[in-house]
C-alpha positions, -999 to 999 in steps of 0.1 A, spaced: 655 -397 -885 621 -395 -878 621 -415 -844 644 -391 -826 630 -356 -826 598 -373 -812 629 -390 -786 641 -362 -777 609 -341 -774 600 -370 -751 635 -367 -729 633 -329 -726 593 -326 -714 602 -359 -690 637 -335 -681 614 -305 -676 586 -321 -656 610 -342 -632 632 -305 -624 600 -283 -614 582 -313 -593 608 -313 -564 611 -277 -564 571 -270 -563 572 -299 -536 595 -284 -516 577 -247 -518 546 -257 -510 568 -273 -476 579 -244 -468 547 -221 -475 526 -248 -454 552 -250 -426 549 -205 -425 514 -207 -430 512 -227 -400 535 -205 -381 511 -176 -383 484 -196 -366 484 -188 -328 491 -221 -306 509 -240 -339 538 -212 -347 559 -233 -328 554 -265 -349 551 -243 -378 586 -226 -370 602 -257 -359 591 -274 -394 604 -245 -417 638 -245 -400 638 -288 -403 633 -281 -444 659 -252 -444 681 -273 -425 680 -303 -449 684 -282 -476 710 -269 -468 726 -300 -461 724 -307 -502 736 -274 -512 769 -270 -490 747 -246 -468 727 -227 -488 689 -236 -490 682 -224 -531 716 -242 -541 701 -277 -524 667 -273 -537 686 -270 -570 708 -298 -568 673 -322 -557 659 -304 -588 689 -314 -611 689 -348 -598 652 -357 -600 655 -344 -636 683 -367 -646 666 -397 -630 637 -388 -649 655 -386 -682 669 -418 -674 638 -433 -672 620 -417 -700 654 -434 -723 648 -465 -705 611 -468 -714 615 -456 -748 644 -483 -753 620 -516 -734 587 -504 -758 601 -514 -794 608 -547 -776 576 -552 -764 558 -549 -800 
């Protein structure tokens, strides 16, 4: 019994990391593509880049932006408990 608290502390900080990741990567897109938009001879680029990130956002969520960024966070966070249960499995083997 002692192994699997540590286990499953393990899976749900690996879980937590892997969810807020894509989602901080995808705001700072979005701030850097508006940030650019206010600049005077780059709001085109800056405009054209936000809408590109809405846009394929949206594709993931069934049109909505939040509800895509949401199912990329959901996703990454699975992988990454996947992982972190894969590497905990291949290290007692290793020893």
């Amino acid at each position: 019994m002692g192994i699997f608290p540590d286990f499953l502390r393990s899976v749900l900080l690996t879980m937590t990391l892997s969810f807020f990741t894509p989602i901080l990567v995808i705001s700072l897109g979005l701030t850097s593509s508006v940030i650019i938009g206010c600049l005077p001879y780059l709001e085109t680029i800056g405009q054209f880049s936000s809408r590109q990130i809405l846009q394929f956002l949206a594709t993931f969520g069934s049109g909505h932006p939040l509800q895509g960024s949401m199912i990329i966070a959901i996703t990454c966070s699975l992988v990454g408990a996947l992982f972190d249960t894969y590497a905990s499995y291949q290290s007692p083997r290793s020893q």
